[in-house]
CHARMM-style PDB file with segment names, atoms N, HN, CA, C and O in Angstrom:
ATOM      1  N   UNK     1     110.106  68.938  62.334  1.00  0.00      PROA
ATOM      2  CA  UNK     1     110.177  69.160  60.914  1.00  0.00      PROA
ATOM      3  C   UNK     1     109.670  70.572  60.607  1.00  0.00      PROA
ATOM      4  O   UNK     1     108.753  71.143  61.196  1.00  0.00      PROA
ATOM      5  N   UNK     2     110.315  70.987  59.721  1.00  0.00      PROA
ATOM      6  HN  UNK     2     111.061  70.523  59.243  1.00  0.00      PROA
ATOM      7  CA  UNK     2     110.040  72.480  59.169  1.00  0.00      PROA
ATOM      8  C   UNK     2     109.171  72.702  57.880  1.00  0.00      PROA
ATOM      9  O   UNK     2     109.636  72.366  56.791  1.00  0.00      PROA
ATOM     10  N   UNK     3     107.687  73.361  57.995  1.00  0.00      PROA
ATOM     11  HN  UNK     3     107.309  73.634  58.879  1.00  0.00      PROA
ATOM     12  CA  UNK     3     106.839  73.072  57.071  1.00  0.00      PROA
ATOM     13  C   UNK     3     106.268  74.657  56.902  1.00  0.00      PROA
ATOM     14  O   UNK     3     106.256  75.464  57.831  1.00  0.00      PROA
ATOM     15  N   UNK     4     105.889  74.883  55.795  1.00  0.00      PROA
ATOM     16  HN  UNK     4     105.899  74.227  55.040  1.00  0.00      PROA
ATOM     17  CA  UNK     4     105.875  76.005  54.970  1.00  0.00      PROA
ATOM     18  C   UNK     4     104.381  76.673  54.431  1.00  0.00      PROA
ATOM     19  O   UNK     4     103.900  76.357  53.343  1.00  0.00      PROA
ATOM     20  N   UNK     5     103.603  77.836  55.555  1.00  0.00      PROA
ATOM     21  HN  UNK     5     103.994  78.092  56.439  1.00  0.00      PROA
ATOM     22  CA  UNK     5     102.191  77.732  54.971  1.00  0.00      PROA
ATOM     23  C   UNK     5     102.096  79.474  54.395  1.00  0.00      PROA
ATOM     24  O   UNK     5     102.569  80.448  54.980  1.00  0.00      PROA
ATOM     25  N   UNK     6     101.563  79.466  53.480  1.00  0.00      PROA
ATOM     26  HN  UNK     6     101.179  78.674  53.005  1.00  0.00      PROA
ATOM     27  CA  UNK     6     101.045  80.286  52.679  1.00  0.00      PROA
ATOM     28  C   UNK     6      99.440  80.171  52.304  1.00  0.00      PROA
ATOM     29  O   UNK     6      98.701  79.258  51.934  1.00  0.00      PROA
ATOM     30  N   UNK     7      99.260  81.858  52.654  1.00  0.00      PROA
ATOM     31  HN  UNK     7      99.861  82.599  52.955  1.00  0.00      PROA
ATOM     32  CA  UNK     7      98.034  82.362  52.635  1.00  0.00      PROA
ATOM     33  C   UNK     7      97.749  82.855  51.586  1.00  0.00      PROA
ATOM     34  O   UNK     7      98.453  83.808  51.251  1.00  0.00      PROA
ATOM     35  N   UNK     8      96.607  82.422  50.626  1.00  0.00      PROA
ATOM     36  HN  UNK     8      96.036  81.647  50.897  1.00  0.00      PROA
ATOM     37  CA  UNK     8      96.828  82.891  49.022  1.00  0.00      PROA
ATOM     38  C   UNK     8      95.421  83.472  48.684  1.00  0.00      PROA
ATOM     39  O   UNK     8      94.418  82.855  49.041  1.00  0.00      PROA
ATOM     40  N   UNK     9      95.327  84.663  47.992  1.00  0.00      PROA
ATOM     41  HN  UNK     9      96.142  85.165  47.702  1.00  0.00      PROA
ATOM     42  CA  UNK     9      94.084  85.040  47.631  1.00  0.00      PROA
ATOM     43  C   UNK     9      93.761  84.396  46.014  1.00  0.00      PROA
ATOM     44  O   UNK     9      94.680  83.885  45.372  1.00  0.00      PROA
ATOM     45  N   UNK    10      92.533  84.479  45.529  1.00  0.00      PROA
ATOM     46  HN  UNK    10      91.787  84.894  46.050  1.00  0.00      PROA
ATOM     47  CA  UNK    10      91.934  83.763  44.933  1.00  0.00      PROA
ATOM     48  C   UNK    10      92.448  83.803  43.455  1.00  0.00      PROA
ATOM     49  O   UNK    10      92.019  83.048  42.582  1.00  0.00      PROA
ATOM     50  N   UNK    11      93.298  84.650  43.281  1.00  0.00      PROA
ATOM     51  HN  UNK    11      93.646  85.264  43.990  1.00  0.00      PROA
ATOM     52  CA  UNK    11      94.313  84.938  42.084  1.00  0.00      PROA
ATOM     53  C   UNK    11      95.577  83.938  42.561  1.00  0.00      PROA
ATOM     54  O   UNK    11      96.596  84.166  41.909  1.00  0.00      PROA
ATOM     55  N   UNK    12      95.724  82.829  43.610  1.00  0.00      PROA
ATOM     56  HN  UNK    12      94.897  82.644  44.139  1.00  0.00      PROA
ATOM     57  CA  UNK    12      96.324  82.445  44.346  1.00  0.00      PROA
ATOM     58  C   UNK    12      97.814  82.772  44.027  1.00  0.00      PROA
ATOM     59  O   UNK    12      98.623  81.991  43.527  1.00  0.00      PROA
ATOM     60  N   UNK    13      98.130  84.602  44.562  1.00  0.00      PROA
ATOM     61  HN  UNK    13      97.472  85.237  44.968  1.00  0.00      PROA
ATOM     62  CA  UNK    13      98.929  84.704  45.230  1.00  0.00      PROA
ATOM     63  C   UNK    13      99.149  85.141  46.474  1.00  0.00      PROA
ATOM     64  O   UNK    13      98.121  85.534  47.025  1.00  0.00      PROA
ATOM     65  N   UNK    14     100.195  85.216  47.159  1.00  0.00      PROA
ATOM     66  HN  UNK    14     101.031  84.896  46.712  1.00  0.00      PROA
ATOM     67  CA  UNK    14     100.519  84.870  48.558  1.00  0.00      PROA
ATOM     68  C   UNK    14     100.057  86.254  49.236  1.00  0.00      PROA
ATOM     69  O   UNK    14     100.131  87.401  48.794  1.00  0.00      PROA
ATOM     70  N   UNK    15      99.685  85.893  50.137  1.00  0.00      PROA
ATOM     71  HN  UNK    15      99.624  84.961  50.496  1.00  0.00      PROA
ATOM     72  CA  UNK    15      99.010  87.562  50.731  1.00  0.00      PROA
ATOM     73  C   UNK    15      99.780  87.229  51.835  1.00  0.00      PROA
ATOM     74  O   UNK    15      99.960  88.347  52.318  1.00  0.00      PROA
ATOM     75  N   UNK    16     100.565  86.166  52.824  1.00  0.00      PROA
ATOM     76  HN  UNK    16     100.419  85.258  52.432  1.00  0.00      PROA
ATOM     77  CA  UNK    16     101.379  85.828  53.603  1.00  0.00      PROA
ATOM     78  C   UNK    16     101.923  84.628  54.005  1.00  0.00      PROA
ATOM     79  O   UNK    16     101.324  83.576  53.779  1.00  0.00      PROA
ATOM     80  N   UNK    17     103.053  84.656  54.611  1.00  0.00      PROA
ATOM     81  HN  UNK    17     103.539  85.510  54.796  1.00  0.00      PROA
ATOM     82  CA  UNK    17     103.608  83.280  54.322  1.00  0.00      PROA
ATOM     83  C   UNK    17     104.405  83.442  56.107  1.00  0.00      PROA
ATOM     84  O   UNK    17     104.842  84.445  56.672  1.00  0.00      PROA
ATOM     85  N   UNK    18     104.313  81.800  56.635  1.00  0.00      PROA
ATOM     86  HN  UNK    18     103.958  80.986  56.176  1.00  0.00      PROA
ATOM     87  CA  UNK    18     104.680  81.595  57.518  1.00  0.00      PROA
ATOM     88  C   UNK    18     105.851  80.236  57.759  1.00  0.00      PROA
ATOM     89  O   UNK    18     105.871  79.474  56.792  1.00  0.00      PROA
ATOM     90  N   UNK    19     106.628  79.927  58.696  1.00  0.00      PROA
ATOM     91  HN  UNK    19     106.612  80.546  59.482  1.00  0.00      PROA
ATOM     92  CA  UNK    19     107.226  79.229  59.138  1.00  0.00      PROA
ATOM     93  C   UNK    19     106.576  78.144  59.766  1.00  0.00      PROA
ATOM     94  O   UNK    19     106.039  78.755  60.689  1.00  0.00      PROA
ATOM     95  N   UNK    20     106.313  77.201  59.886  1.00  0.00      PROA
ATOM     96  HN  UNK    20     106.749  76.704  59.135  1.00  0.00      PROA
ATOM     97  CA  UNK    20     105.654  75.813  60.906  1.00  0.00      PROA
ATOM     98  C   UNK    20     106.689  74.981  61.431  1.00  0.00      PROA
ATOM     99  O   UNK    20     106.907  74.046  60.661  1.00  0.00      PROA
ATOM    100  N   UNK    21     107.603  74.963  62.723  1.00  0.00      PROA
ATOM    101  HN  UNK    21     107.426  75.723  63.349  1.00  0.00      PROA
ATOM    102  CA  UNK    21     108.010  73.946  63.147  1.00  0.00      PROA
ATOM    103  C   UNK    21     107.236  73.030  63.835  1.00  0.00      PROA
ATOM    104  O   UNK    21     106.824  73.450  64.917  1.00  0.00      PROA
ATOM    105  N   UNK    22     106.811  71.549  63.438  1.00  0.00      PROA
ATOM    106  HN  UNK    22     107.145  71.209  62.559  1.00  0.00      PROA
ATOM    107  CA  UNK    22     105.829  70.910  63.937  1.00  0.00      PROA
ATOM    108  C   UNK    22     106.923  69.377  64.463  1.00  0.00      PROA
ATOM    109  O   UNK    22     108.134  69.213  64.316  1.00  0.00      PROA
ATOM    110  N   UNK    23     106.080  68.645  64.968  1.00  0.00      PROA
ATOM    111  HN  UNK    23     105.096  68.778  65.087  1.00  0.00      PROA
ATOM    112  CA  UNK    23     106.698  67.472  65.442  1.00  0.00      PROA
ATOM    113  C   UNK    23     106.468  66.297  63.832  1.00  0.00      PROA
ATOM    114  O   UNK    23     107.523  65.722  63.562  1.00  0.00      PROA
ATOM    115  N   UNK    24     105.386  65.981  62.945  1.00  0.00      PROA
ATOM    116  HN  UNK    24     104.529  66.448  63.164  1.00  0.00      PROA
ATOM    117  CA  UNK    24     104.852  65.543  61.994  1.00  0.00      PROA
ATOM    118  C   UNK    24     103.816  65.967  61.055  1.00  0.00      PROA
ATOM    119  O   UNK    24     102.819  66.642  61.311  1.00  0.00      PROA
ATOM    120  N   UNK    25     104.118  65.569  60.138  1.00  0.00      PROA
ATOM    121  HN  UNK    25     104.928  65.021  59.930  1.00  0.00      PROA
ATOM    122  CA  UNK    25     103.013  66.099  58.950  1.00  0.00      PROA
ATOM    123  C   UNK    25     101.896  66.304  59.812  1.00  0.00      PROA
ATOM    124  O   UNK    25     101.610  67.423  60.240  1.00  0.00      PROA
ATOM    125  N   UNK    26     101.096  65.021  60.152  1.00  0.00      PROA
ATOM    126  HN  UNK    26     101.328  64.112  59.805  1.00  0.00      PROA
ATOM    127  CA  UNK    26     100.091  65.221  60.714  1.00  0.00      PROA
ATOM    128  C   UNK    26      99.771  66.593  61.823  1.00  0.00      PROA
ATOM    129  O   UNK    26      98.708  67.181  61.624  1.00  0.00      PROA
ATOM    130  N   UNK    27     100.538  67.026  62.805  1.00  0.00      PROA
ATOM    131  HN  UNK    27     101.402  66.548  62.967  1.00  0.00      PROA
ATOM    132  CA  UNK    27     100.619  68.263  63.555  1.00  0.00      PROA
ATOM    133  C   UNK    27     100.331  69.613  62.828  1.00  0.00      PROA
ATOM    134  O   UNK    27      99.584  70.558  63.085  1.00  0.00      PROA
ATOM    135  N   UNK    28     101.349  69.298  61.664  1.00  0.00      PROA
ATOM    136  HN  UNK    28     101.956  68.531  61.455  1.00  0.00      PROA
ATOM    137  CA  UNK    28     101.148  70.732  60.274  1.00  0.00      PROA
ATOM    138  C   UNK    28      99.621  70.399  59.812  1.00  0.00      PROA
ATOM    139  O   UNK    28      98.807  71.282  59.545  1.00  0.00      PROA
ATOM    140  N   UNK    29      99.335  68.940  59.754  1.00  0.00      PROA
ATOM    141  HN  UNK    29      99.997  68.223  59.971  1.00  0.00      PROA
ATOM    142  CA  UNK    29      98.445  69.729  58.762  1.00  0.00      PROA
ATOM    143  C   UNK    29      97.051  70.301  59.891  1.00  0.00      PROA
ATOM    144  O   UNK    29      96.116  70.960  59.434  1.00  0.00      PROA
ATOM    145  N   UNK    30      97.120  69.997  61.050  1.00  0.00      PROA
ATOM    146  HN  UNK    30      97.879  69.462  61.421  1.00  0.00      PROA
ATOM    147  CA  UNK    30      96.476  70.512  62.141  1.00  0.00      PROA
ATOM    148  C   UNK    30      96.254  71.927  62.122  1.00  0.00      PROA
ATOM    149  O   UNK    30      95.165  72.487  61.997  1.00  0.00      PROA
ATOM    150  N   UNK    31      97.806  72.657  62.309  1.00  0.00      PROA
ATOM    151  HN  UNK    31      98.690  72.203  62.411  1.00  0.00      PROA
ATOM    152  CA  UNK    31      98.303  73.912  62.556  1.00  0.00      PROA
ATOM    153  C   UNK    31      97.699  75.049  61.195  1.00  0.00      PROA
ATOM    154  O   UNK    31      97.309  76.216  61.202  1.00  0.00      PROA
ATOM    155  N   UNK    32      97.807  74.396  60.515  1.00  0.00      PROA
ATOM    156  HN  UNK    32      98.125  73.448  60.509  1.00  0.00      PROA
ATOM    157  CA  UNK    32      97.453  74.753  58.750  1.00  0.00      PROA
ATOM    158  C   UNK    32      96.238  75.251  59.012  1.00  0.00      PROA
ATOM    159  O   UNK    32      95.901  76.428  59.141  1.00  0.00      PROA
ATOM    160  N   UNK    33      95.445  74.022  59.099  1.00  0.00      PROA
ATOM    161  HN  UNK    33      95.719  73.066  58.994  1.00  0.00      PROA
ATOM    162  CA  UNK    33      93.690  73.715  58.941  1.00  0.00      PROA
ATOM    163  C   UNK    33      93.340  75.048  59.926  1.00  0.00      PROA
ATOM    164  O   UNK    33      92.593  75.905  59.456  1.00  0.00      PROA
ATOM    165  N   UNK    34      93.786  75.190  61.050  1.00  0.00      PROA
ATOM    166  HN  UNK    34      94.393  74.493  61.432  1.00  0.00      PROA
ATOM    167  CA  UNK    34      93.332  76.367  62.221  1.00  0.00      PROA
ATOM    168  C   UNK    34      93.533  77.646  61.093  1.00  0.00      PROA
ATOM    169  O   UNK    34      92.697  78.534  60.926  1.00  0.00      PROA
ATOM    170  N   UNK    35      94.564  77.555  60.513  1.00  0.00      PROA
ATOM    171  HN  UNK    35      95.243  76.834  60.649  1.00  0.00      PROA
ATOM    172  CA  UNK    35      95.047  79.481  60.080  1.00  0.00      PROA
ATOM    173  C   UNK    35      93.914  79.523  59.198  1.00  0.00      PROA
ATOM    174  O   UNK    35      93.332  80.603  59.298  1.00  0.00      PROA
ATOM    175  N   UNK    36      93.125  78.337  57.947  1.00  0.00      PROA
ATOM    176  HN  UNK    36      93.597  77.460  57.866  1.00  0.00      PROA
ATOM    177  CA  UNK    36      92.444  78.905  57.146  1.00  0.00      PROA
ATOM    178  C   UNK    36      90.951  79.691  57.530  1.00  0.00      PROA
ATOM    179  O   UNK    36      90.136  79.249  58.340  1.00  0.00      PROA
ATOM    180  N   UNK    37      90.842  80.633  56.946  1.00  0.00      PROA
ATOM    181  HN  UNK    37      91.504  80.992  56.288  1.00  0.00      PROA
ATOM    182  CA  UNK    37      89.458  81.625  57.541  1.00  0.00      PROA
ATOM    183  C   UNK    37      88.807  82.309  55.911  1.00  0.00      PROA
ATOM    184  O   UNK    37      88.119  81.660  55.123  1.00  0.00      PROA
ATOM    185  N   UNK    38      89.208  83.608  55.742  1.00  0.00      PROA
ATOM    186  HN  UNK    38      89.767  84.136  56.381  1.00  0.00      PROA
ATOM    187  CA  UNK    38      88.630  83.665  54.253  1.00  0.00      PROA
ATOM    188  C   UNK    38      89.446  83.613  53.033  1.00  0.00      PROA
ATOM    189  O   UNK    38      89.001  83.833  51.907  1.00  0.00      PROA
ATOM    190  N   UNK    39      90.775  83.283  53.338  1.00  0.00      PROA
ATOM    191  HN  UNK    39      91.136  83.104  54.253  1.00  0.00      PROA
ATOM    192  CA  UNK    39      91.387  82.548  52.410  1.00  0.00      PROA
ATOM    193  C   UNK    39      91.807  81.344  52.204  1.00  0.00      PROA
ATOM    194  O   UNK    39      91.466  80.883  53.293  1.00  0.00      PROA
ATOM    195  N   UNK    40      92.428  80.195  51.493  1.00  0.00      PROA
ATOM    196  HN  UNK    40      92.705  80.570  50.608  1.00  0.00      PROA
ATOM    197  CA  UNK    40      93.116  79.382  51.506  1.00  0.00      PROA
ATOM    198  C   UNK    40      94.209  79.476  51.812  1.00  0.00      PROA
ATOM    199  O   UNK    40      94.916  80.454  51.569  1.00  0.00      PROA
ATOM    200  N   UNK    41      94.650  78.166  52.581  1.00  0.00      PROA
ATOM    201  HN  UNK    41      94.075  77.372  52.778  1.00  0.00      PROA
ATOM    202  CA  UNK    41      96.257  78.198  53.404  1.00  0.00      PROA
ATOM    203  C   UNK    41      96.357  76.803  52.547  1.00  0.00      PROA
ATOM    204  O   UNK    41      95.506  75.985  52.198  1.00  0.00      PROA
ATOM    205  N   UNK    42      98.033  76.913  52.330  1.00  0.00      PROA
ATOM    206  HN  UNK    42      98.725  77.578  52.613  1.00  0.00      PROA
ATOM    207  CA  UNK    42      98.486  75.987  51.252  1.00  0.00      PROA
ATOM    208  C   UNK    42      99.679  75.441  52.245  1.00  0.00      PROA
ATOM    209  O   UNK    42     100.464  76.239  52.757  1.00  0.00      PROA
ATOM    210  N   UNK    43      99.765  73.959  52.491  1.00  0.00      PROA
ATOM    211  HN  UNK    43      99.128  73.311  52.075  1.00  0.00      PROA
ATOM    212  CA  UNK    43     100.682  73.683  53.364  1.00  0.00      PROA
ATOM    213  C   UNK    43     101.593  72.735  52.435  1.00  0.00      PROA
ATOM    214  O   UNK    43     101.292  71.747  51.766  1.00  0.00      PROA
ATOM    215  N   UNK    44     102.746  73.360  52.625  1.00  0.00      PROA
ATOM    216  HN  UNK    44     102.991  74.163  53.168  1.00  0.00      PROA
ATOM    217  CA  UNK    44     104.203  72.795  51.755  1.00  0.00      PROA
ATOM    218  C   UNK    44     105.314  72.162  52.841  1.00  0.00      PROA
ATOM    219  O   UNK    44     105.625  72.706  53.901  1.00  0.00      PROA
ATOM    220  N   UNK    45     105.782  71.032  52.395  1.00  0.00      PROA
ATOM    221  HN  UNK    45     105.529  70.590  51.534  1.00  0.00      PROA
ATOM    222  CA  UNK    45     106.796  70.574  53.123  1.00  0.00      PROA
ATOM    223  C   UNK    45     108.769  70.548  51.895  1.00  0.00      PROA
ATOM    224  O   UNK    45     109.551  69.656  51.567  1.00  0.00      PROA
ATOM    225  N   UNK    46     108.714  71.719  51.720  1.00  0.00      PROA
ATOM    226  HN  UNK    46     108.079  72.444  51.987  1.00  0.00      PROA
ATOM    227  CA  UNK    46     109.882  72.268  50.414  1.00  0.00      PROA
ATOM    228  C   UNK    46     109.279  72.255  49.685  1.00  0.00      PROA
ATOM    229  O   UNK    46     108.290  72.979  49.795  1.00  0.00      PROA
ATOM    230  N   UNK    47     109.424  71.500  48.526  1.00  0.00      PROA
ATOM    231  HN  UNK    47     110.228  70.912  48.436  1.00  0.00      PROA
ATOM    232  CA  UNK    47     108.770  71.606  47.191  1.00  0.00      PROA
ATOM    233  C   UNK    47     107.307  70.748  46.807  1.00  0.00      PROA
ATOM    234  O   UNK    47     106.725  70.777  45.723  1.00  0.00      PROA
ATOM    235  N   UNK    48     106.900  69.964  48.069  1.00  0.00      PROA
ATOM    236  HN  UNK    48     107.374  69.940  48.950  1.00  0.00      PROA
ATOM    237  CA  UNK    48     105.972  69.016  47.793  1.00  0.00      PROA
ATOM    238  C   UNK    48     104.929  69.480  48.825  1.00  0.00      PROA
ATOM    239  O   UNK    48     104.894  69.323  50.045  1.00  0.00      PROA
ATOM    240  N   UNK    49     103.927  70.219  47.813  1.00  0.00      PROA
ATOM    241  HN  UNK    49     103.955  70.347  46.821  1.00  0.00      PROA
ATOM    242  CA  UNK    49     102.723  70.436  48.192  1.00  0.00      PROA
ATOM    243  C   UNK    49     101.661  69.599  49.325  1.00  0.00      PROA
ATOM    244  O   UNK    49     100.977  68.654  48.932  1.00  0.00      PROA
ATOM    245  N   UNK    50     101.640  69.869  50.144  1.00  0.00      PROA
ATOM    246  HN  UNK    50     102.196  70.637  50.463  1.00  0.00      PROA
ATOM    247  CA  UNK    50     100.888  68.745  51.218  1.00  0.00      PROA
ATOM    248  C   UNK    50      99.541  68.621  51.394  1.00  0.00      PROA
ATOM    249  O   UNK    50      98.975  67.543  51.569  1.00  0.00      PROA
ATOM    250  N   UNK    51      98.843  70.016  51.343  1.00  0.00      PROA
ATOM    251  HN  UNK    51      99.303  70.892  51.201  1.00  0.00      PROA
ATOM    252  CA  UNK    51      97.374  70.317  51.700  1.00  0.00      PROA
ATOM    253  C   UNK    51      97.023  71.840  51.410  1.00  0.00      PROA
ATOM    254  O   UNK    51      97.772  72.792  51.629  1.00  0.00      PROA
ATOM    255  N   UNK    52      95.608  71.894  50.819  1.00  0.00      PROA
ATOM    256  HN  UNK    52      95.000  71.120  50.641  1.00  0.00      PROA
ATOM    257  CA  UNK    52      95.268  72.831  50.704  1.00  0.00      PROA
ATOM    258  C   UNK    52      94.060  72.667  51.251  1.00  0.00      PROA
ATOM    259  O   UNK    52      93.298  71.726  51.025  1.00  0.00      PROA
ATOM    260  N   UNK    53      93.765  74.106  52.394  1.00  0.00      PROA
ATOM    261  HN  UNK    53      94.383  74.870  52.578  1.00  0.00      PROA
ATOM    262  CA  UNK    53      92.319  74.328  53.173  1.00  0.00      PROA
ATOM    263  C   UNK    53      92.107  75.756  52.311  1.00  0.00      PROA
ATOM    264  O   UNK    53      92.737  76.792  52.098  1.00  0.00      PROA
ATOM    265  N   UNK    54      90.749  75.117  51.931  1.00  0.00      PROA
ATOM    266  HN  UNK    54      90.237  74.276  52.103  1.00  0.00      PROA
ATOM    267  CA  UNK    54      89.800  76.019  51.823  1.00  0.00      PROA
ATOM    268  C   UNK    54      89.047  77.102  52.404  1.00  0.00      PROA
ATOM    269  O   UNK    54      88.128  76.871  53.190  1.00  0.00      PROA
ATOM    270  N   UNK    55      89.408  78.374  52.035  1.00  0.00      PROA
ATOM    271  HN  UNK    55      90.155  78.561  51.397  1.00  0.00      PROA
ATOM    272  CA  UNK    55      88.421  79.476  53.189  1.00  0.00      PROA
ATOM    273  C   UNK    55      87.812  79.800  52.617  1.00  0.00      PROA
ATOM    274  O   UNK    55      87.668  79.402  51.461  1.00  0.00      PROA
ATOM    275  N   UNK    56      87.290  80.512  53.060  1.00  0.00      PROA
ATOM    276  HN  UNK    56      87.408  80.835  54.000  1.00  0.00      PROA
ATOM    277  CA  UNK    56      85.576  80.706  53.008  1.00  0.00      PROA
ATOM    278  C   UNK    56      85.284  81.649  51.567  1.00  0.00      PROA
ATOM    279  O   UNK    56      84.179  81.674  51.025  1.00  0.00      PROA
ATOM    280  N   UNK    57      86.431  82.375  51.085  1.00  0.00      PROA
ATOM    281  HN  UNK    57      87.329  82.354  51.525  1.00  0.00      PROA
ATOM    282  CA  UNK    57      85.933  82.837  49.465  1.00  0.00      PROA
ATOM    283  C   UNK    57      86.274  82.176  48.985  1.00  0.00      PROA
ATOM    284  O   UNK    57      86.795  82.897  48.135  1.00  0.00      PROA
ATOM    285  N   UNK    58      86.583  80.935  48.592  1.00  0.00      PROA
ATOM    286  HN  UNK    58      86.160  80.349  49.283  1.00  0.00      PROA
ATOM    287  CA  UNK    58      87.409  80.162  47.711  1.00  0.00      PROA
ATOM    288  C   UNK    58      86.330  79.492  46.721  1.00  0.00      PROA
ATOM    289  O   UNK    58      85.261  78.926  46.948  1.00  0.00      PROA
ATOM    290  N   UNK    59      87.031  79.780  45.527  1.00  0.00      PROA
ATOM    291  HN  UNK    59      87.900  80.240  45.342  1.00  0.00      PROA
ATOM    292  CA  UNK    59      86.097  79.184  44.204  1.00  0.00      PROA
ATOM    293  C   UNK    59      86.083  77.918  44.237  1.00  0.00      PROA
ATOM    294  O   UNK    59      87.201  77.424  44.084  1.00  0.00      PROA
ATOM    295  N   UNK    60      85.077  77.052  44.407  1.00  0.00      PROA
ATOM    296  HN  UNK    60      84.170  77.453  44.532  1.00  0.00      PROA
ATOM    297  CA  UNK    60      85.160  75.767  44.148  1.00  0.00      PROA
ATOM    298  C   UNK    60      85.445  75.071  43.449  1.00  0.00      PROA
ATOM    299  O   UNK    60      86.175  74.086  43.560  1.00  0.00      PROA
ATOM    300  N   UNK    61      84.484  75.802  41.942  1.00  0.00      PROA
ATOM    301  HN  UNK    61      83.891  76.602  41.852  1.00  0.00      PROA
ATOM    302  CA  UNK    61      85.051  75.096  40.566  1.00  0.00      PROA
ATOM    303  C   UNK    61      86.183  76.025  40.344  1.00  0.00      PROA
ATOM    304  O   UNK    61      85.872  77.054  39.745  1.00  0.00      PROA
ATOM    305  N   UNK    62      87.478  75.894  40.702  1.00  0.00      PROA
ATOM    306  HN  UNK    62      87.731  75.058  41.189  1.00  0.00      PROA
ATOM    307  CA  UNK    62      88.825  76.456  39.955  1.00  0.00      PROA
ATOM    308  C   UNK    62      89.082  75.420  39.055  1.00  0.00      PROA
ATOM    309  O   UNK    62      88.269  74.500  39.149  1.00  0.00      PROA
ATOM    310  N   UNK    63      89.795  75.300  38.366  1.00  0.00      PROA
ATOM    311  HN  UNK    63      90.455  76.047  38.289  1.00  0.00      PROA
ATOM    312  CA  UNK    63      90.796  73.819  37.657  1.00  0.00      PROA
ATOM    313  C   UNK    63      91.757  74.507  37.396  1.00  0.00      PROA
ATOM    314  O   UNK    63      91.956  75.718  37.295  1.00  0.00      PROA
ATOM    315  N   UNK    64      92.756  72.982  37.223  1.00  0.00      PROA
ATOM    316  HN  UNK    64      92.595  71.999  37.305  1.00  0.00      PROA
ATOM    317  CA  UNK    64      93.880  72.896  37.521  1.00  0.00      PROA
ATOM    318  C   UNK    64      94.864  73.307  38.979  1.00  0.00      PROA
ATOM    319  O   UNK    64      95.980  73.798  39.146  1.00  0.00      PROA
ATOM    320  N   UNK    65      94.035  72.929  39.658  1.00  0.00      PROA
ATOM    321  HN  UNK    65      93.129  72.530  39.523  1.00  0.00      PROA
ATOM    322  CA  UNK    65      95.004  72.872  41.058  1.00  0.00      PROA
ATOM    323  C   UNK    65      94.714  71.732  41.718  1.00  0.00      PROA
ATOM    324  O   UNK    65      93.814  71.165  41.098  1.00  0.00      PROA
ATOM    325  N   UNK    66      95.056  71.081  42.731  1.00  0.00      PROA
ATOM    326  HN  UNK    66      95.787  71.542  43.235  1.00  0.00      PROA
ATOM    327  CA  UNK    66      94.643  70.057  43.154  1.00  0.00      PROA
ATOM    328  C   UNK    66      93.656  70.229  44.247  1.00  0.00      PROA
ATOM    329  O   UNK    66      93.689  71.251  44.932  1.00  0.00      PROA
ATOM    330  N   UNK    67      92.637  69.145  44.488  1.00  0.00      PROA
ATOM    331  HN  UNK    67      92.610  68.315  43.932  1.00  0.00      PROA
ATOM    332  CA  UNK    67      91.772  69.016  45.271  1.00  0.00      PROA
ATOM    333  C   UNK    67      92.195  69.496  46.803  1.00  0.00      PROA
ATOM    334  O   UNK    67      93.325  69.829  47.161  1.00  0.00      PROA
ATOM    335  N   UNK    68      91.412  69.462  47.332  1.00  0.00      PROA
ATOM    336  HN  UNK    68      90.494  69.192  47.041  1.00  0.00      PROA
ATOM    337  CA  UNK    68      91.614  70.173  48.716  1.00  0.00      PROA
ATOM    338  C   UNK    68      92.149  68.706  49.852  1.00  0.00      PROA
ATOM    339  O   UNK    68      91.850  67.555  49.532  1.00  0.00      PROA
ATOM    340  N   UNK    69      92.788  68.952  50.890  1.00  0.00      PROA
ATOM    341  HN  UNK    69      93.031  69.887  51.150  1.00  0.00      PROA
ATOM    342  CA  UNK    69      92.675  67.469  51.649  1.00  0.00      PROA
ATOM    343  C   UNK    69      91.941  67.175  52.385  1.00  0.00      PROA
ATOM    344  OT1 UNK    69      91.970  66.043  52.868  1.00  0.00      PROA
TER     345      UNK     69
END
């Protein structure tokens, strides 16, 4: 399956964006969880948001985005 991660700074836009061919969600969200460091990596499977990891500048209290997984 083909899954979709983006690296977003805290204005969360994309500072880079990658390709994931994985075997299952679960594998992506593996592959994901490794890339995040001092930004957030946002893991998409097309249009449906899957997981967001938290790096290490990331505002905690933001609102309106969804919780982290």
């Amino acid at each position: 399956m083909r899954y979709k991660v983006f690296v977003v700074d805290s204005s969360r836009r994309v500072i880079c964006a990658a390709k994931l061919d994985c075997i299952d969600e679960q594998a992506a969200r593996h592959r994901a969880g490794q890339m995040s460091g001092e930004h957030d990596v946002e893991l998409w499977d097309g249009d449906r948001l899957v997981a967001i990891f938290q790096g290490a500048t990331s505002n905690a209290d933001r609102r309106g985005r969804p919780a982290p997984e």
